[in-house]
C-alpha positions, 0 to 999 in steps of 0.5 A: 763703767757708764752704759751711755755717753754724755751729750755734755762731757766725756768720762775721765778715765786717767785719774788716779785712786783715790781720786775715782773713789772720792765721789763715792764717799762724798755723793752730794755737791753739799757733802763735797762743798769747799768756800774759798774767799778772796780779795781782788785789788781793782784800781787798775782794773777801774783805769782799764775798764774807762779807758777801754770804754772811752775807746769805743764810745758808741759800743756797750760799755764794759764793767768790772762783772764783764771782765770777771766773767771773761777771766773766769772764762780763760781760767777755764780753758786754761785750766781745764781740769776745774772744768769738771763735774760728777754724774753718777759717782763718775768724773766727766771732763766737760766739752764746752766752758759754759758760764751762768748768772742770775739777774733781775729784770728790775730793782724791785722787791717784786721783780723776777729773778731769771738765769742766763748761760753763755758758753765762751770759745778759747779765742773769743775777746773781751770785747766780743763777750761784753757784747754778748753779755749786755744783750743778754742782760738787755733781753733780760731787762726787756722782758724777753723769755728763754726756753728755761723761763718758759719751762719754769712758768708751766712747771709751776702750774703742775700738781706739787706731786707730779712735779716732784716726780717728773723732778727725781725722773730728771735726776735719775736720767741724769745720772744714768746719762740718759737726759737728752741734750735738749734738756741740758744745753740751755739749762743754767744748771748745767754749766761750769761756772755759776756768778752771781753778781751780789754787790750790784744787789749791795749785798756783801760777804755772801756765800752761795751753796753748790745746786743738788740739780744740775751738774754746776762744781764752781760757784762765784758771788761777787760782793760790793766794790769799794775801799778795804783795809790790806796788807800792803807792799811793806806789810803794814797796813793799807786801804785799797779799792777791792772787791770780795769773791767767795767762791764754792768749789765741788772738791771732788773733781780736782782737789784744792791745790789744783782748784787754787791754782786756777783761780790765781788766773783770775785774780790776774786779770783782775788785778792787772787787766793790761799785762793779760788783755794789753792796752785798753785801745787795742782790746776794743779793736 
């Protein structure tokens, strides 16, 4: 039993045996990793997306990462078990959906790399999450620094042995519950999902590790869009337009079955966007 609370999530106390000994066994997120690939159809997603476009014409226009965010994000609230880390050998349900992604400031070898967290409401629309992903991306193309930038910028300028203290302090804290709020909450490392949308890079059939740092179970890379050869409706084979997701899950907080399950919530959206979101008119508002 923990001495101290979370700021970011509450100890799961209901869990059976076995389950409460895994992280035991496993004590690393790279111990405990599991890769799951899955191949999304995105034709109809496509339709949807322009017509949804052409309905709000002066508003920021969605993509396919938009809508792959915002079904992650239902897949989370619906499935709250995925939405789940380990701290301290010990199983926490997280407080908030939280999603993070990587994205250059500019399409340059030497252009910086920088992270983004958005925490998503159960209610919140699909319009309203493109909006606020597009701002972000928009303050990131702009230059516009975050806390976590600036944090980064001056942790490098400290000794390497200094930093590699401060580093373990960090580590210990958290696991012992101790690490202030004021240090997780906008660090992206500290989130249920991390995205990193590869195929906007042209980089396909990627599978990104699970971070040691942070408290991240869930890792999506998206690949390049475009026309894959599946089996068809009749069995034989087909061409379809698809995209790749590979996905890393920390299987110590749920186990596969269940972690499946869940990411069949995205694929729906993915495949079928008006059966979940309705017509594209009435989703723009």
């Amino acid at each position: 039993m923990p001495l101290f609370g979370r700021s970011d999530g509450d100890l799961v106390r209901d869990l059976p045996p076995i389950r409460r000994i895994v992280p035991y066994l496993m004590r690393t997120r790279a111990g405990a990793v599991v890769f799951h690939d899955t191949t999304y159809e995105i034709a109809r997603a496509r339709a949807w997306l322009e017509a949804f476009n052409a309905a709000r014409p002066d508003r920021p226009k969605a993509t396919l990462f938009h809508l792959f965010i915002w079904a992650c994000a239902r897949a989370l609230h619906a499935r709250s078990g995925l939405n789940r880390f380990v701290s301290g050998s010990r199983i926490y349900q997280r407080r908030e959906v939280t999603i993070s992604f990587a994205a250059k400031r500019g399409f340059k070898d030497e252009e910086p790399i920088v992270t983004r967290k958005f925490a998503f409401a159960k209610d919140e629309g699909f319009a309203a999450t493109v909006d606020r992903l597009v701002g972000g991306i928009s303050g990131v193309r702009a230059g516009k620094e975050e806390r976590a930038d600036k944090e980064m910028k001056l942790a490098v300028h400290v000794p390497g042995f200094l930093l590699s203290a401060a580093l373990r302090l960090l580590v210990w804290l958290d696991q012992v519950n101790l690490l202030p709020d004021s240090m997780i909450r906008p660090d992206p490392l500290f989130a249920s999902l991390f995205v990193a949308n590869l195929g906007s890079l042209g980089l396909d059939r990627v599978t990104h590790h699970l971070y040691e740092y942070g408290n991240v179970s869930l890792f999506g890379a998206l690949g390049v869009t475009g026309p894959r050869v599946v089996v068809g409706e009749d069995g034989a084979p087909a061409v379809r337009d698809t995209v790749e997701v590979r996905w890393s899950f920390d299987e110590r907080i749920n186990d596969g079955f269940y972690c499946a399950s869940s990411l069949e919530w995205v694929k729906d959206v993915i495949e079928d966007p008006e059966r979940v979101l309705g017509t594209p008119s009435a989703a723009a508002g």
